[in-house]
C-alpha positions in Angstrom: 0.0 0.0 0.0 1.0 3.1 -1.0 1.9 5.9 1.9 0.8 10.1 1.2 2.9 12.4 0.6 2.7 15.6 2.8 3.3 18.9 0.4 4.1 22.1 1.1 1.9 24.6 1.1 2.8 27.9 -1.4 0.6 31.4 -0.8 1.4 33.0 -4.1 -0.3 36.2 -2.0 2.3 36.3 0.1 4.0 40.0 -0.1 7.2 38.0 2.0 8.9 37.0 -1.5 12.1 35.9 -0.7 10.3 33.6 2.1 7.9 31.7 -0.2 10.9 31.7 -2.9 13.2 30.2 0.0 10.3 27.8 0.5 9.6 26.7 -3.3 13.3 26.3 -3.8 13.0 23.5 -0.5 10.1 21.9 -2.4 12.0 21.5 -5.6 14.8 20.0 -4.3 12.3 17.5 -2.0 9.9 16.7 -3.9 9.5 18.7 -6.8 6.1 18.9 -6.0 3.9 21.4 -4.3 0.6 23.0 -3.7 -0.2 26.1 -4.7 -2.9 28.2 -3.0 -4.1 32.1 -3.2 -3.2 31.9 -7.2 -6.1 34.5 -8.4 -7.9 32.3 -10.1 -11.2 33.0 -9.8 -13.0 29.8 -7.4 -16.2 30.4 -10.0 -14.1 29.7 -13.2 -12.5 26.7 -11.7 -16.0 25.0 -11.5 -17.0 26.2 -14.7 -14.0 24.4 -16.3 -15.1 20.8 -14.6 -18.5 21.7 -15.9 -17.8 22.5 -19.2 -15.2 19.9 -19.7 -17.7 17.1 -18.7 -20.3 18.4 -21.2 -17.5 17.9 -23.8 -16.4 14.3 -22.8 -20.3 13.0 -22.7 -20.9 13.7 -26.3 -20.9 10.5 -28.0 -17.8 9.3 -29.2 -18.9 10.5 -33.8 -19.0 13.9 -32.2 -15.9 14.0 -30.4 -13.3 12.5 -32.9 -14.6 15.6 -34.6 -12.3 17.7 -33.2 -9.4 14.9 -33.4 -6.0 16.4 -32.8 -4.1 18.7 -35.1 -1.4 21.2 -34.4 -1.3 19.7 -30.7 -4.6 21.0 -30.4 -7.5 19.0 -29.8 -9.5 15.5 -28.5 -7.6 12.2 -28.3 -9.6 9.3 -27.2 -8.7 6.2 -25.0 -5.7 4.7 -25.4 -4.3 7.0 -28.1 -1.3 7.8 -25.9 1.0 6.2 -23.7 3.5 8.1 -21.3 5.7 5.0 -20.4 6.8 4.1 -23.2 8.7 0.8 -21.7 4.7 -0.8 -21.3 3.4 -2.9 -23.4 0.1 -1.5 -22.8 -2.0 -0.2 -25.4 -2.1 2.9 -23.8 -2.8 5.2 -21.0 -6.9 5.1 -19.8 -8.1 8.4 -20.8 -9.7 11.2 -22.5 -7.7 14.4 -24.0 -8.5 17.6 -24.8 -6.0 20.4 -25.4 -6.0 23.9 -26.0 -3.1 25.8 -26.6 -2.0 30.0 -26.7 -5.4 31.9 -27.0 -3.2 34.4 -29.1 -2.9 31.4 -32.1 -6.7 30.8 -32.0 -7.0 29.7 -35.8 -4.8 26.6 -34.2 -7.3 25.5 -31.5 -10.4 23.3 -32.0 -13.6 25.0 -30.5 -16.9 23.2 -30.7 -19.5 25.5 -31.7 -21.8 27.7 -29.5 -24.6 25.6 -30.6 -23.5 22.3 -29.1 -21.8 23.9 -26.1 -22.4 27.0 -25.1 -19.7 29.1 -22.9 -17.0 26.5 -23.8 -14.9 28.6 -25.7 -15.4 31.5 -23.4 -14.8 29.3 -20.2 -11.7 27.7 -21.4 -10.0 31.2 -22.7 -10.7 32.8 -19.8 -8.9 30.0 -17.8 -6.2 29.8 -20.2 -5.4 33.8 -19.3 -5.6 33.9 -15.5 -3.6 30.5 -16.0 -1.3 32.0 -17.7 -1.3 35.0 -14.9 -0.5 32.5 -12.1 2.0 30.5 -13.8 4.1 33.6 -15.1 4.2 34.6 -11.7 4.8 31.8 -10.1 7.9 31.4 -12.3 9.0 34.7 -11.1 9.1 33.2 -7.5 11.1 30.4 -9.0 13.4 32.7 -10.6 14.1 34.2 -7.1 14.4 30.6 -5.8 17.5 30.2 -7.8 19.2 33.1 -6.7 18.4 35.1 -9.8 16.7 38.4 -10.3 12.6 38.2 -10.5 12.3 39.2 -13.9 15.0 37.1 -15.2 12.8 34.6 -17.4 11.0 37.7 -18.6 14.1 39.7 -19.6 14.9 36.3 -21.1 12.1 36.6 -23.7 10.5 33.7 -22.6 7.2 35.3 -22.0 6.9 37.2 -25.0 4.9 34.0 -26.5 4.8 31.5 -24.2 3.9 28.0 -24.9 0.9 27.6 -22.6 -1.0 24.5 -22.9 -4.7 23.6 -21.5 -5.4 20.1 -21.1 -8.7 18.5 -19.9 -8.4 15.2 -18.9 -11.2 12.2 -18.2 -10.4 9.3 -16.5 -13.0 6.8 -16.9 -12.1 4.7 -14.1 -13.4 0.9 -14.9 -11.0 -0.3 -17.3 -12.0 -4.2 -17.1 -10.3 -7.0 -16.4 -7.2 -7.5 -18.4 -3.6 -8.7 -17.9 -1.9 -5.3 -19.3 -1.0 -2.8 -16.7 -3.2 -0.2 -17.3 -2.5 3.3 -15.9 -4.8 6.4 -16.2 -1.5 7.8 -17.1 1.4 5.4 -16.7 4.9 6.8 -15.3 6.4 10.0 -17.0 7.4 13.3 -16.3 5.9 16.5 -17.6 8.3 18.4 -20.6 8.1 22.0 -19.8 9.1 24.5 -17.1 6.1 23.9 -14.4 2.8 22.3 -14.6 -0.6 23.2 -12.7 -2.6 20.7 -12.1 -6.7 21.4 -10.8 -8.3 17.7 -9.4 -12.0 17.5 -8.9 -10.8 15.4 -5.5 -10.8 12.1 -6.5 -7.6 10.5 -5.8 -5.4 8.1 -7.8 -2.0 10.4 -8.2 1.1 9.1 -7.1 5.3 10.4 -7.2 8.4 8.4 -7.0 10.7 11.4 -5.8 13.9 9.0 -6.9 13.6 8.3 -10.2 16.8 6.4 -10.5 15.7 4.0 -7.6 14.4 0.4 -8.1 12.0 -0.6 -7.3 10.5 2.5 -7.7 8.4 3.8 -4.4 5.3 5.5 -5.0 3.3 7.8 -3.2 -0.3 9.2 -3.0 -0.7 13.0 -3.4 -4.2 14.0 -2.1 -5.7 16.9 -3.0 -6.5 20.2 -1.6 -9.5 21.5 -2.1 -9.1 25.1 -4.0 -4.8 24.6 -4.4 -3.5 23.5 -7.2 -1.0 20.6 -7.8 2.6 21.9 -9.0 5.6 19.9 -10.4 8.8 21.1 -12.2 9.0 19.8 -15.4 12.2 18.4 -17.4 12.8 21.8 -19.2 13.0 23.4 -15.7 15.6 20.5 -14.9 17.4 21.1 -17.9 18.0 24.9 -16.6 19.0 24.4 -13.6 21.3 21.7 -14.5 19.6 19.3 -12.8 19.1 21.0 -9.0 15.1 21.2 -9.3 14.5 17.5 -10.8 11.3 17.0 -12.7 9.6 14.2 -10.6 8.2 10.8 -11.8 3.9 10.7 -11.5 1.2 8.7 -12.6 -2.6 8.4 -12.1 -4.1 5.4 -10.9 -7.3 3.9 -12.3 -9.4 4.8 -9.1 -12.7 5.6 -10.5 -13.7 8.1 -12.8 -12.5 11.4 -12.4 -11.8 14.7 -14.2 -8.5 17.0 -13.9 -7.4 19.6 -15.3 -3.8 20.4 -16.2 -1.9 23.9 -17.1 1.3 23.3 -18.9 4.0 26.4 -19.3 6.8 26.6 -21.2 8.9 29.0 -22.8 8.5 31.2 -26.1 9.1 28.7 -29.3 12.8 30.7 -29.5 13.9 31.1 -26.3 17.2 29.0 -25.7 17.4 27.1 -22.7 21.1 26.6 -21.2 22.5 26.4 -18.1 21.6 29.1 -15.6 24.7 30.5 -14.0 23.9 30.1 -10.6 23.6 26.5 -11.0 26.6 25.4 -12.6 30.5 26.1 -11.5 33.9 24.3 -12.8 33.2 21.5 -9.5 29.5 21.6 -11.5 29.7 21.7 -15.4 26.5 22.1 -17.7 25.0 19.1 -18.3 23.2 19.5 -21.6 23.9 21.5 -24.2 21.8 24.5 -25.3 18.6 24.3 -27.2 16.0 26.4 -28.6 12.8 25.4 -27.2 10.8 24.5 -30.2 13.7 22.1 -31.0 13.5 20.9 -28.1 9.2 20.4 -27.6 9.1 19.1 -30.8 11.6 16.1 -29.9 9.8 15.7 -27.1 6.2 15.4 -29.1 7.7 13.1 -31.8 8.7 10.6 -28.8 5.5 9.9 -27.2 3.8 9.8 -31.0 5.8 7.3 -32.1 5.6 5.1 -28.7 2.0 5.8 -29.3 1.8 4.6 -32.6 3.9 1.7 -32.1 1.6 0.4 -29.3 -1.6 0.4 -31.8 0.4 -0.8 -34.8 1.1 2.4 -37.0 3.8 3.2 -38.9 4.7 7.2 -39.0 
């Protein structure tokens, strides 16, 4: 049985910076996970996005292949993707929906007013105070690493984020079968930092040593109005590995809905070692990279493990 994890708790009110960046930089290099409560988001919108998000995944299935993914943008059923690629699963046991930058709308997939009223409105309004949130959360983080506030800003790597919306169902009852079957099976997230809103329903778990076997996992319960944060590889990448992205997966619990904010960098900002977290005892790690280089390796991966679990050649 698997034992809970207790979190830290981050007030992004807090006017005492340097003490909640002093705390987040503790959190990333314990767990790499924390919650994050007093982010601005209005407690209104968040139940509007559960709502609308649940009117989108009942529509029978003709209607929602519809919008079948393009442009990383869009609904992919069950099965269609599988974050541990070493499985020999068909896939992960879930629903997808993603939405990406408001500001390249002809790129997203909206279903019309007529079948879902509000949706469009709903999920671009998330999207912005999202985007809020993370931006300055990442701020904090900046001051974390001993470096000025605005340093990711100055860097460019605001002036177009790539901010990512993902809704996710879990149906739950997957059946009797002899694959290991994960709501989504082991992985870590690609970017800088992901927020993650749960409608309360557990099944989350870490493994804060990644490089340990057997891997131990534990639970993450939720709490109610904070959302999840982890550091993702990108933000590993930067800091030269002292902030690790951490291992998670979602059990098959029950059914459940989440909802998952993924930020990373403008498509050419280039992500190198940060100064203050290299020295000659402590060389960079991995080279530099531009971050669309860098995403779209990341993309082609899990498609082709994704295809080669269902057969497909690409």
């Amino acid at each position: 049985m698997s034992q809970t994890l207790k979190l830290p708790i981050i007030d992004l009110s807090s006017q005492d910076k340097l003490s909640t960046a002093n705390s987040i930089r503790q959190a990333c290099l314990d767990h790499g996970f924390f919650y994050l409560v007093n982010h601005g988001v209005e407690e209104e919108l968040l139940k509007k996005v559960f709502e609308q998000s649940k009117k989108f995944f009942s529509l029978p299935l003709e209607e929602k292949t519809k919008f079948a993914v393009k442009n990383q943008r869009g609904y992919k059923a069950m099965y269609a993707e599988k974050l541990d690629t070493s499985l020999n699963a068909k896939g992960d046991s879930k629903e997808i929906f993603d939405v990406g930058p408001v500001e390249e709308n002809e790129l997203n997939q909206w279903p019309s007013e007529e079948h879902l009223s509000s949706w469009r409105s709903t999920m671009e309004a998330y999207h912005k105070q999202m985007l809020s949130a993370a931006t300055e959360l990442v701020s904090l983080i900046a001051l974390a690493l001993n470096l000025d506030e605005d340093f990711f800003k100055k860097l460019g790597a605001f002036d177009e984020p790539v901010a990512f919306l993902r809704l996710l169902h879990y149906p739950g009852n997957v059946g009797s079968s002899r694959e290991e079957i994960y709501g989504a099976s082991a992985h870590s997230d690609y970017g800088m930092v992901t927020l993650l809103l749960t409608d309360g329903v557990p099944g989350l778990q870490v493994c804060r040593d990644k490089s340990k076997q057997p891997r131990v996992w534990e639970d993450v319960p939720s709490l109610s109005g904070a959302f999840i944060v982890n550091i993702g590889d990108m933000m590993e990448r930067w800091t030269n590995c002292l902030f690790r992205s951490t291992l998670h997966r979602v059990m098959p619990t029950g059914e459940h809905y989440s909802v998952a904010f993924f930020l990373s960098p403008s498509k050419d900002c280039i992500v190198e070692c940060l100064e203050s977290c290299c020295s000659e005892s402590c060389p960079p790690r991995f080279p530099p990279i531009r971050n669309s280089d860098y995403l779209e390796q990341r993309f082609r991966l899990t498609a082709m493990a994704s295809a080669e679990s269902h057969g497909i050649n690409i």
